[in-house]
C-alpha positions in Angstrom: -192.0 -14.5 104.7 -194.8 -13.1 106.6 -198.3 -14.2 105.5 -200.5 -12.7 107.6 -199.6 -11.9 111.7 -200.1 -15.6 112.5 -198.8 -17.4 109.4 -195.3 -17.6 107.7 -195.2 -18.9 104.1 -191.9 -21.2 103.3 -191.6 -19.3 99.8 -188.5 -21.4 98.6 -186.3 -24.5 99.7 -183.5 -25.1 96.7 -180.5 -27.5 97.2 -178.4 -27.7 94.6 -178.6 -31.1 92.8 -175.1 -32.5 93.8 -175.8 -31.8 97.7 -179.0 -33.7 97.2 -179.6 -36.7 99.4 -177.6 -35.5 102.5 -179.9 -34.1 104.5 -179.7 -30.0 103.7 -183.3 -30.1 102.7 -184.7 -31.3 105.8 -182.0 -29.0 108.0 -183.2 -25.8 105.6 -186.8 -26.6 107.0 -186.3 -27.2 110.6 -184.3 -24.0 110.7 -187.0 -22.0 108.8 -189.5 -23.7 111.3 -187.1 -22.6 114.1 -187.4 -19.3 113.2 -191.0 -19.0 112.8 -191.9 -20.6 116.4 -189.2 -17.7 117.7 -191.0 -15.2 115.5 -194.0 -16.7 117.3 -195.6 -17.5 114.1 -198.7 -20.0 114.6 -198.7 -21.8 111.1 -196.6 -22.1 107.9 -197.8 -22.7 104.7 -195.9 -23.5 101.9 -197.0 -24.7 98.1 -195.0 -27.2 95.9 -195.5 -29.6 93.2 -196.5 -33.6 93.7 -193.5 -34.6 91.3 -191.2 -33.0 94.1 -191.3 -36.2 96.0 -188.4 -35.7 97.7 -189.4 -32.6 99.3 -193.1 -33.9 100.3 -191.7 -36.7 102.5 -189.6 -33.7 104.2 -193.0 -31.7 104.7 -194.8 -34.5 105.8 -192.1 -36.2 108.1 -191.7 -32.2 109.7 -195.6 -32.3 110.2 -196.9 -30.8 107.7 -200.3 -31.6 106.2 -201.5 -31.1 102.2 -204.8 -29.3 102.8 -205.2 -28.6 98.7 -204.1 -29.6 95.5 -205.3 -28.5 91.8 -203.8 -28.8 88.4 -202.0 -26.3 87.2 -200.1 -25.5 84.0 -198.2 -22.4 85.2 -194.9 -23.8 84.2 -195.2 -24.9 80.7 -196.9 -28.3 81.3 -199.3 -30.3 83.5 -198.8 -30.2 87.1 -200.6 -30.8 90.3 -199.7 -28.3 92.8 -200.1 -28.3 96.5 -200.6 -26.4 99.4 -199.4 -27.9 103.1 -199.8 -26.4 106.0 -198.0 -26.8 109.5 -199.8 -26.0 113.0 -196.8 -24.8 115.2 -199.3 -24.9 118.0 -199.8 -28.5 118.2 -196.1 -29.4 118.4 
């Protein structure tokens, strides 16, 4: 979804628990990073959760780079969330 002019915000990446582990996260990103270069977008920023380990190494293997984190308890308990950012320039 549209940020601002510049940035796109990655709002939500779900894969269903039995197609986990094939590969559908990291496709689901490079497509929604293929969309924003051709929506000439300039970052993307996206929030998630350290426990999502799984879907950090897909952020940080794509580029991305945590530029926050803070402890929240928004969903019930104790988490640390995170905030990573991509520069589509610089690729």
């Amino acid at each position: 979804m549209r940020e601002t002019q510049d940035i796109a915000r990655l709002r939500l990446l779900l894969v269903e628990p039995k197609a986990r582990g094939l590969g559908i996260g990291a496709r689901l990103v490079d497509e929604a990073l293929r969309f924003a270069r051709e929506a000439r977008y300039r970052q993307v920023t996206l929030w998630t959760q350290s426990v999502l380990t799984a879907a950090r190494r897909i952020y940080e293997r794509t580029g991305f780079k945590r530029v926050h984190q803070q402890t929240h308890d928004t969903f019930g308990k104790e988490l640390v969330g995170e905030t990573w950012e991509l520069d589509l320039r610089s690729q």
